[in-house]
C-alpha positions in Angstrom: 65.4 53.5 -44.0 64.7 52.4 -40.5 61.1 51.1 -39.9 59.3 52.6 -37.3 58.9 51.0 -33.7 55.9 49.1 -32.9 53.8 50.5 -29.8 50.9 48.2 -28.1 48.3 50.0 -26.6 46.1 48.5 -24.0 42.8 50.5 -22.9 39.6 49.0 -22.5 38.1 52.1 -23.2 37.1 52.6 -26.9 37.9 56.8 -26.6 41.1 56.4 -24.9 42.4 53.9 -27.6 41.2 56.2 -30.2 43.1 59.4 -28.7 46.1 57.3 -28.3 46.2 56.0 -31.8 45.6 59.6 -32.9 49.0 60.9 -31.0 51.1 57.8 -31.5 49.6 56.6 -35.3 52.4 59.6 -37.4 55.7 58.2 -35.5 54.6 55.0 -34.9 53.4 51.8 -35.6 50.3 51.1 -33.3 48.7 47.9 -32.2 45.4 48.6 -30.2 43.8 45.7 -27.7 40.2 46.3 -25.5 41.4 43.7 -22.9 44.4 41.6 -21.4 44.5 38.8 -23.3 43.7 40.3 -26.5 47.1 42.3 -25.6 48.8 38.9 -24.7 47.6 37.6 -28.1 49.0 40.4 -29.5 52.3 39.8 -28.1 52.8 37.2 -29.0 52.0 37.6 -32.6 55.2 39.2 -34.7 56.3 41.7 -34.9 56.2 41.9 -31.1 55.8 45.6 -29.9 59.1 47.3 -29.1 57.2 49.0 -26.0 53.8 48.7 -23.9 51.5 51.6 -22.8 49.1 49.7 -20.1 46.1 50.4 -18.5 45.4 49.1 -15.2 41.9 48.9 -14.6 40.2 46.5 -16.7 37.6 43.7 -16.7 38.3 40.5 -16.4 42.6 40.3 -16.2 44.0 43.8 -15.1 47.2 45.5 -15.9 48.8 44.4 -13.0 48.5 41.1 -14.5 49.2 41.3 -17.6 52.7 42.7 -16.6 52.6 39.9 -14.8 52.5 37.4 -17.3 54.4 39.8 -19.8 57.3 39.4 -17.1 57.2 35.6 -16.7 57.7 35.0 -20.4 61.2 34.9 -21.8 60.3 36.0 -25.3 58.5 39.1 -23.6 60.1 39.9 -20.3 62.4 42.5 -22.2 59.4 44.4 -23.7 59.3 47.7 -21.3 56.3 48.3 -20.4 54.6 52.1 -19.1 51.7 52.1 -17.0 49.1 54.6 -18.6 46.7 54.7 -16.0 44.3 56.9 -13.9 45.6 55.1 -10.4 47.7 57.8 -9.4 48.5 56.6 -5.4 52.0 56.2 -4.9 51.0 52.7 -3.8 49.8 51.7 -7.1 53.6 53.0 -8.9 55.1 51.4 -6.4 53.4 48.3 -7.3 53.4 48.9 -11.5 57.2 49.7 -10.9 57.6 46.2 -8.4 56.6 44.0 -11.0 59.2 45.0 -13.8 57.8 47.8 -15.5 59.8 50.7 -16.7 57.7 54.2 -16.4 54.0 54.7 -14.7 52.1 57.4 -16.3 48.8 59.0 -15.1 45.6 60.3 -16.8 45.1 62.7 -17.8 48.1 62.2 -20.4 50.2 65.5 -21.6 51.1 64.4 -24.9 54.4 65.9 -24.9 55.3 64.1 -21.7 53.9 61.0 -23.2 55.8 61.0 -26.2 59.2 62.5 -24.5 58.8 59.2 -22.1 58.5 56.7 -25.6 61.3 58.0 -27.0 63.4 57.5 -24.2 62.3 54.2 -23.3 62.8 53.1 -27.1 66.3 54.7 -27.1 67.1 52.7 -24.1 65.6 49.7 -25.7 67.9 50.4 -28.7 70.3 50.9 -26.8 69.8 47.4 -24.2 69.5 45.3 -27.7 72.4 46.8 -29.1 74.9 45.8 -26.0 73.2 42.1 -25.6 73.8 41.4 -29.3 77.7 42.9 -29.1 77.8 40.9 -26.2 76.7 38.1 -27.9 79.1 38.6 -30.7 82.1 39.3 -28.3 81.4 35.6 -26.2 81.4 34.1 -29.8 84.3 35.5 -30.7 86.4 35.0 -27.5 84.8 31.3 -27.8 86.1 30.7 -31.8 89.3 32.3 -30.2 90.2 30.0 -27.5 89.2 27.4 -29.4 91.9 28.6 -32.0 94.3 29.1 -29.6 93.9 25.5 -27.9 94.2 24.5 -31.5 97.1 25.6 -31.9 98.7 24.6 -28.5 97.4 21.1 -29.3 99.4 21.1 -32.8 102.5 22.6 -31.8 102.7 19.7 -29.1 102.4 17.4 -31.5 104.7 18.5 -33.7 107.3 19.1 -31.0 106.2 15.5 -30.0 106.6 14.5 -33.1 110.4 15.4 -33.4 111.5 13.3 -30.5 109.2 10.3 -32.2 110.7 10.6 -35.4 114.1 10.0 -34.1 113.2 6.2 -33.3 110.4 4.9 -35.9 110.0 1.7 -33.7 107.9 3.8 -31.0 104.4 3.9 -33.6 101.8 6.0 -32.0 103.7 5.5 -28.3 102.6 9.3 -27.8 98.9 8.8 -28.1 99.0 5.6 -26.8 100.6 7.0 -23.7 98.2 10.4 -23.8 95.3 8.6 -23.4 96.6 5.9 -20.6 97.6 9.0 -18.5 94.1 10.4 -18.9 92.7 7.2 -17.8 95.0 7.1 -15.0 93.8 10.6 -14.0 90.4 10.4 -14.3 90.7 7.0 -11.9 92.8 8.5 -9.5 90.2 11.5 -9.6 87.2 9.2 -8.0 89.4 8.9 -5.2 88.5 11.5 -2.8 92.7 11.9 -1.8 92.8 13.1 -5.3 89.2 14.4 -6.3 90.2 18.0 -5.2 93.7 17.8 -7.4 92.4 16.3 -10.8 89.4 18.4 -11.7 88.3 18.2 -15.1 90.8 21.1 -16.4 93.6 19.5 -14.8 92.9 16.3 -16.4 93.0 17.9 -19.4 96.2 19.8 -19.0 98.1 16.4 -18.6 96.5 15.1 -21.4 97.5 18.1 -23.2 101.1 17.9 -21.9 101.5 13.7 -21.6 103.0 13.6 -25.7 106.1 15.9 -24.4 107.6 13.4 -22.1 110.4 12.5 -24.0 110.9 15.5 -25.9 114.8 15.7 -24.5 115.4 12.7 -27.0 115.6 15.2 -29.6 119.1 15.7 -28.0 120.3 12.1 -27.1 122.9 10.9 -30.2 121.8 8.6 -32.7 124.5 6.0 -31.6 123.2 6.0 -28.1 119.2 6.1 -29.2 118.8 3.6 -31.9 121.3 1.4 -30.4 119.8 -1.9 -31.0 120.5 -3.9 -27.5 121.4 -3.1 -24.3 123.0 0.0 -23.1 126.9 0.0 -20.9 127.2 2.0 -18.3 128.4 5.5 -20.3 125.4 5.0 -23.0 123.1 4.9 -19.9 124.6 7.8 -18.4 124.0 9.6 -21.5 120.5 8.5 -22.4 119.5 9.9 -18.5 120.2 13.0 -19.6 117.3 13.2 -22.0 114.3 14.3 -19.1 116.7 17.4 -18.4 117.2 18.0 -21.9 113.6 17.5 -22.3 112.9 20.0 -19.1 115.1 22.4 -20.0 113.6 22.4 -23.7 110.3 23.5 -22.4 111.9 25.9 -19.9 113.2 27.6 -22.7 110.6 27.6 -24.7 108.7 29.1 -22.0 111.0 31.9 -21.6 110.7 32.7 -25.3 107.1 33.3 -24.7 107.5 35.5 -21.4 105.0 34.0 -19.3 104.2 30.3 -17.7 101.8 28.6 -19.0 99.8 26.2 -17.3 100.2 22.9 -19.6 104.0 23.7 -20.0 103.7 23.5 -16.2 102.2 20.1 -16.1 104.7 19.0 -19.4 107.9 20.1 -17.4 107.7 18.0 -14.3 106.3 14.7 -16.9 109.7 15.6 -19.1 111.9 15.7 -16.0 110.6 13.3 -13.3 108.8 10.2 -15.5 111.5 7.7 -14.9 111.5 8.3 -11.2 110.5 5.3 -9.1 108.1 5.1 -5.8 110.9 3.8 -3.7 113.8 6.3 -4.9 115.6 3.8 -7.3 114.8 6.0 -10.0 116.6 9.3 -12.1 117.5 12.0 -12.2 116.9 13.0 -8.6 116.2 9.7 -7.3 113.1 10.8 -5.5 110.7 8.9 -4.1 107.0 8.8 -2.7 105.4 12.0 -3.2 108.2 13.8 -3.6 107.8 12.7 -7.2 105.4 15.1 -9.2 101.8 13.2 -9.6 102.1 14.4 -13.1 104.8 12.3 -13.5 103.8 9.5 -11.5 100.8 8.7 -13.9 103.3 9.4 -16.9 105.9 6.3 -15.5 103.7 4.1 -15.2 101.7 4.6 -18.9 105.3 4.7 -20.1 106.5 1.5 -19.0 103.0 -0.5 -19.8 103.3 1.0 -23.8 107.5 0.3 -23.8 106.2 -3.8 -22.6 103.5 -4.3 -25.2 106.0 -2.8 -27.8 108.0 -4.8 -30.2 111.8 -3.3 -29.9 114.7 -4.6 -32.1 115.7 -5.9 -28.7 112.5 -8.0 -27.7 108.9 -9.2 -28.8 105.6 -7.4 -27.5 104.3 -8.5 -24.3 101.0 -9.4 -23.9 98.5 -7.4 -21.7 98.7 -10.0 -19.2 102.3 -9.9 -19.1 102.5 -6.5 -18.8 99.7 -6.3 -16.1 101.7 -9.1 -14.0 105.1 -6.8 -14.4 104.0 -3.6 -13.4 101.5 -5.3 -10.1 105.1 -6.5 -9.4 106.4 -2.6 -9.2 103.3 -1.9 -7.2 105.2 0.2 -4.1 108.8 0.1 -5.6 108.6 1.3 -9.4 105.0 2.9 -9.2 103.0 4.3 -6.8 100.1 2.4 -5.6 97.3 3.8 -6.0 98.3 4.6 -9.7 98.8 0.8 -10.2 95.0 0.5 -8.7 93.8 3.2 -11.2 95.7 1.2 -13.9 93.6 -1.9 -12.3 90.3 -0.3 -13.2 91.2 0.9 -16.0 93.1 -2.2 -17.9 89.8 -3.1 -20.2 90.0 0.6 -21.6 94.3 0.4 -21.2 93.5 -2.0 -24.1 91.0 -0.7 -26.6 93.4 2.1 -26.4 96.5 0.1 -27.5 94.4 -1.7 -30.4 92.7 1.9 -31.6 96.2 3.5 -31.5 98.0 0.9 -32.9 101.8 1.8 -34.4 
């Protein structure tokens, strides 16, 4: 059984109070206060009222103010309050109405009127409560939603990820390694106000998101070719190229499947197909160069090649840090671009603690 709603009403007059408690006292629960700040003590003593009938003209702090204050406070300013009052200039309602509250009665009451007005003013209550807390529950639930869904974007990367890693076990933890470098890269290049508009702090995360598919296409490159353990000829080469098509067109289709593009598929086609392009054109597959080359991709060539030098392959030892540092300042302006070597500049300290916390 529902309990009934708690009414507040403020009078200073002893035999208004009285024949108010009389009307309300069989529908309702009644709180009576002689003064303002009795009613503000009242308040905010639990249970709060579900609705205010306030006088106006009282000693000391009128009604006016006590609506007032009422309004300020965020753990009352959805009470509604209705003026009960004998003022009865249109001035005065329009200046009971100005400061928030809901309905402005005048003396002498009609009881029916009165009590019609409570009971619509505590069905819209109801009603106002009832949408904030669906509301409530809807942003939580679209919240533990997207979170779910991210979730599962983040997993099947990593498994699809994973594939391509599998297929050479010398690589370790190359795709976090080189997730987090490209984030550094990015958030770098995003101090720099050529760049500040085009890495936000969404984009930023996309290529994070879409960094560990960059070699996905190796999925398709033969084991003969792959795990060749030395230096490739001239038709191995030609076939290993193939793998940021393959890795391209294995996102493209993927895509497809789903019917719709999605933005991190967008960001983890151009990385796929464009990584191992160079700044001065010498690169594959389309051999462009400068800014023709995605940014995306840009970052990607140059986290690539720093985790490939401090690597051990079958076909040489790990570089050091400073080794690798000295190699890729050497590609500044004809491997990579520029101001990604900068970023990489400002960001070697942290370049490291992510190599050693990632560590295949």
């Amino acid at each position: 059984m529902n309990m009934p709603a708690t009414l507040l009403v403020v009078d200073d007059t002893p035999e208004n109070l009285a024949l108010m408690h009389a009307l309300l006292r069989d529908h309702y629960r009644v709180k009576v206060a002689n003064h303002g700040r009795r009613a503000l003590e009242l308040v905010a003593t639990p249970p709060r009222p579900d609705l205010i009938l306030l006088d106006i003209m009282m000693p000391g702090m009128d009604g006016y103010e006590v609506c007032r204050q009422l309004k300020a406070d965020p753990l009352t300013r959805d009470i509604p309050v209705l003026f009960l009052t004998a003022k009865s200039e249109d001035s005065d309602e329009e200046s009971g109405l100005a400061l928030g509250a809901v309905d402005y009665l005048t003396k002498p009451i009609k009881p029916a009127i009165v009590m019609a007005r409570i009971r619509t003013h505590l069905q819209l209550r109801e009603a106002a409560v009832f949408l904030q807390d669906r509301n409530a529950y809807l942003e939580e639930e679209v919240r533990r939603r997207t979170l779910e869904v991210q979730a599962i974007q983040d997993v099947t990367i990593l498994a699809m990820a994973s594939l391509a890693e599998t297929r050479d076990s010398e690589t370790g933890n190359h795709i976090r390694r080189t997730q987090h470098y490209v984030k550094l890269l990015a958030e770098a290049l995003s101090r720099d106000p050529r760049h500040a508009n085009t890495l936000d702090e969404k984009t930023i995360g996309l290529l994070f998101k879409s960094a560990p598919l960059h070699d996905i296409g190796k999925i398709g490159i033969p084991d003969a070719v792959l795990l060749k353990p030395g230096p490739f000829d001239n038709d191995e080469m030609t076939i290993m190229k193939t793998h940021t098509q393959l890795g391209r067109d294995a996102i493209e289709h993927a895509e497809r499947q789903l019917g719709m593009e999605v933005d991190f598929l967008r960001f983890a086609k151009e990385i796929a197909y464009s990584h191992q392009e160079k700044w001065d054109g010498s690169g594959y597959p389309e051999g462009w160069a400068g800014e023709e080359i995605p940014l995306s991709a840009r970052l990607m060539a140059l986290a690539d090649v720093y985790d490939a030098l401090i690597s051990c392959r079958v076909y040489k030892p790990p570089f050091s840090h400073e080794e690798a540092r000295e190699i890729i300042c050497n590609g500044r302006g004809s491997h990579f671009d520029p101001a990604v070597v900068d970023a990489f500049l400002a960001q070697e300290a942290r370049f490291i603690e992510v190599a050693r916390t990632f560590a295949g």
